[in-house]
C-alpha positions as CSV (number, residue, x, y, z in Angstrom):
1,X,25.2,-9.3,-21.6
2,X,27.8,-9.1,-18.8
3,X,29.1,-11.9,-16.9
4,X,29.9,-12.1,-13.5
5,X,33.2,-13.3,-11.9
6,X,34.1,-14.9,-8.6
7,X,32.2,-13.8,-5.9
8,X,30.3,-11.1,-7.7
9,X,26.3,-10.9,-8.0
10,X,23.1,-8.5,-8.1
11,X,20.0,-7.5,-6.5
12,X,17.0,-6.8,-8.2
13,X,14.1,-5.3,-5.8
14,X,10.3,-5.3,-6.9
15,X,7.1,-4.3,-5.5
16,X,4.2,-6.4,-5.1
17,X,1.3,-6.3,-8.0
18,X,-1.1,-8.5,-9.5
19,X,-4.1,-8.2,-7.5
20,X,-7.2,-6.4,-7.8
21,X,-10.4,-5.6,-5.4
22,X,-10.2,-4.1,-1.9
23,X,-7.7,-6.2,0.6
24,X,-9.3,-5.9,4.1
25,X,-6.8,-8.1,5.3
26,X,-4.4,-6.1,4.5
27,X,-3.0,-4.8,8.3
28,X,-3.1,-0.8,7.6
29,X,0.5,0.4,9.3
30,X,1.4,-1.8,6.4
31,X,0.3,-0.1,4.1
32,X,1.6,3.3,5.4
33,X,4.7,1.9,4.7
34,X,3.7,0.6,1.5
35,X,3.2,4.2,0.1
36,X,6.0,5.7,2.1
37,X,8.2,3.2,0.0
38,X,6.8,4.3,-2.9
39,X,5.2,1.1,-3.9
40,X,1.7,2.2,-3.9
41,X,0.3,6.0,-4.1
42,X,-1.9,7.4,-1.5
43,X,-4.8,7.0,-3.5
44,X,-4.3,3.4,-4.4
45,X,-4.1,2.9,-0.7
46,X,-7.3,4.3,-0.4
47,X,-9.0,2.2,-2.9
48,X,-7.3,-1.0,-2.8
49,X,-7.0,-1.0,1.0
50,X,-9.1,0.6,2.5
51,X,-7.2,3.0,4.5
52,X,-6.4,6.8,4.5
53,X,-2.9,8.0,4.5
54,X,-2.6,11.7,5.3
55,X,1.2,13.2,3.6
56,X,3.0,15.9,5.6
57,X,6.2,16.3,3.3
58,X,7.8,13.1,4.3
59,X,5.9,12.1,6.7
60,X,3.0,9.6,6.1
61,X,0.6,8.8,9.0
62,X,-2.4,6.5,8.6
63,X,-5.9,8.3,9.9
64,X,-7.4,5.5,11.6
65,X,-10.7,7.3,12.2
66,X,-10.8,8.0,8.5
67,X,-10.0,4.6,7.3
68,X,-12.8,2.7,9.9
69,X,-15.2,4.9,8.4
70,X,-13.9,5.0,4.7
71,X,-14.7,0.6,5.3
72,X,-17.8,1.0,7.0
73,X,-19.3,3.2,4.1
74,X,-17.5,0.6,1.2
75,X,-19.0,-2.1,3.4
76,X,-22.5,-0.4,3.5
77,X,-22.5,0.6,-0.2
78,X,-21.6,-3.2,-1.1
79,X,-24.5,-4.6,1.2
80,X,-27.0,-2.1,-0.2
């Protein structure tokens, strides 16, 4: 255990979690930034979200033409 002295503390940074289904509220430039962070992976983006993230390197970029029609199909599949 290590105690702390005057003036001295820590930070402790944590990603989300917990959930589970899609989250169409979830605004999708935020979840760009969720997987550039490294919070969520591309793929989880895709499934949990709703959205599709195209990589270049560094670079992520979110494909809005992709994602509307990534929802539309989850949305038709659900109805049907």
């Amino acid at each position: 255990m290590y105690r702390f002295g005057a003036g001295e503390g820590f930070l402790v940074e944590v990603g989300g979690g917990g959930a589970s289904g899609i989250h169409w509220s979830a605004i999708p430039p935020g979840a760009r930034l969720t997987c550039a962070s490294g919070y969520v992976s591309v793929k989880a983006a895709q499934r949990g979200y709703g959205v599709v993230i195209r990589v270049d390197g560094r670079r992520f970029e979110l494909d809005l033409e992709a994602t509307a029609a990534l929802r539309k199909s989850a949305l038709t599949t659900k109805i049907a």
